[in-house]
C-alpha positions as CSV (number, residue, x, y, z in Angstrom):
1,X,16.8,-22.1,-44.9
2,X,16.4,-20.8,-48.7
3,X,19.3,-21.4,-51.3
4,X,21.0,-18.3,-51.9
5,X,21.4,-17.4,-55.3
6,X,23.9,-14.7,-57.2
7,X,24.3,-14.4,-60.9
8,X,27.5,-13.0,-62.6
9,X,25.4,-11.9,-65.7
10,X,25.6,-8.8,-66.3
11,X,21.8,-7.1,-65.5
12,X,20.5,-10.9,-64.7
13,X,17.7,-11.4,-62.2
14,X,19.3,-14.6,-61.6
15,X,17.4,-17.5,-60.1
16,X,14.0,-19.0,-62.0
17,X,13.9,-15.3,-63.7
18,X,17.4,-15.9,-65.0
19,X,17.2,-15.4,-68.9
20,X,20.6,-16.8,-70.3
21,X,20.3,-18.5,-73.1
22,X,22.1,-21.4,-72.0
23,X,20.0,-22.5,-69.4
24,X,18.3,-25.6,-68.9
25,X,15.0,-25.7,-66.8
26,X,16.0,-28.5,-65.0
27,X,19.0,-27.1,-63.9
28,X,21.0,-24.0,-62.5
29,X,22.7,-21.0,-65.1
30,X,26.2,-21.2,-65.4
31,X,26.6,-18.0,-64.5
32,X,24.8,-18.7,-60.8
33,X,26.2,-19.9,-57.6
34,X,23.8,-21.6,-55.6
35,X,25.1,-22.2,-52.4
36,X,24.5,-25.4,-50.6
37,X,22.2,-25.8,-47.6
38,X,24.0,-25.9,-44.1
39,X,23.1,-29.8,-43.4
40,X,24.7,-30.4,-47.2
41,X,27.8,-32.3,-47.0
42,X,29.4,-29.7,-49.7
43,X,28.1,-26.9,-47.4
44,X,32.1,-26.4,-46.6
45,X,32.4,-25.2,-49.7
46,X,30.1,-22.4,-49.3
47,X,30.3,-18.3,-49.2
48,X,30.9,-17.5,-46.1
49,X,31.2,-13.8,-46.7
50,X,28.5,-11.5,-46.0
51,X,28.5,-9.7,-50.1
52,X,27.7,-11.5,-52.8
53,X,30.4,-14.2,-53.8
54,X,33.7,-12.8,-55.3
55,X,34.6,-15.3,-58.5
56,X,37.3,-17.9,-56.8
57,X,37.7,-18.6,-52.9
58,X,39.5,-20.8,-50.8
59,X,37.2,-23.1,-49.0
60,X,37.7,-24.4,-45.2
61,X,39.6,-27.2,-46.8
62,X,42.2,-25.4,-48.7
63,X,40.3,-26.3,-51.8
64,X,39.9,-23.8,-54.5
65,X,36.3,-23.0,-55.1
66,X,34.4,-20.6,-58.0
67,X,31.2,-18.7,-57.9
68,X,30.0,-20.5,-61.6
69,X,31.2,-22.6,-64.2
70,X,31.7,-19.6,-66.3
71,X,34.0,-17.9,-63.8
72,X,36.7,-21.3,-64.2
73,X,36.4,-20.5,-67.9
74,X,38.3,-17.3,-67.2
């Protein structure tokens, strides 16, 4: 199963054609949410909506959860 990938940047492909500045090759945007795969054991912490992920949810566990580092910033 692919990761699913969603950007918050405004007009951002998002993925390995995300251009923010901040980005480190190695490494996912800040402004991404990369979902887990399902066999992940953080996988209950995924989007379990069918849209795109809204900033904050509440995962299975009760525990807050947000779309990018940059969205607990706000």
């Amino acid at each position: 199963m692919p990761i699913e990938r969603y950007c918050t940047e405004k007009n951002c492909p998002g993925g390995d054609s995300c251009t923010n500045f901040w980005r480190r090759p190695d490494s996912q945007c800040p402004y991404e949410y990369v979902a887990a795969p399902p066999e992940s054991p953080n996988a209950k912490y995924n989007w379990l909506g069918e849209e795109p992920p809204p900033a904050r949810w509440v995962a299975t566990d009760g525990t807050h959860v947000y779309r990018s580092f940059a969205d607990s910033c706000d």
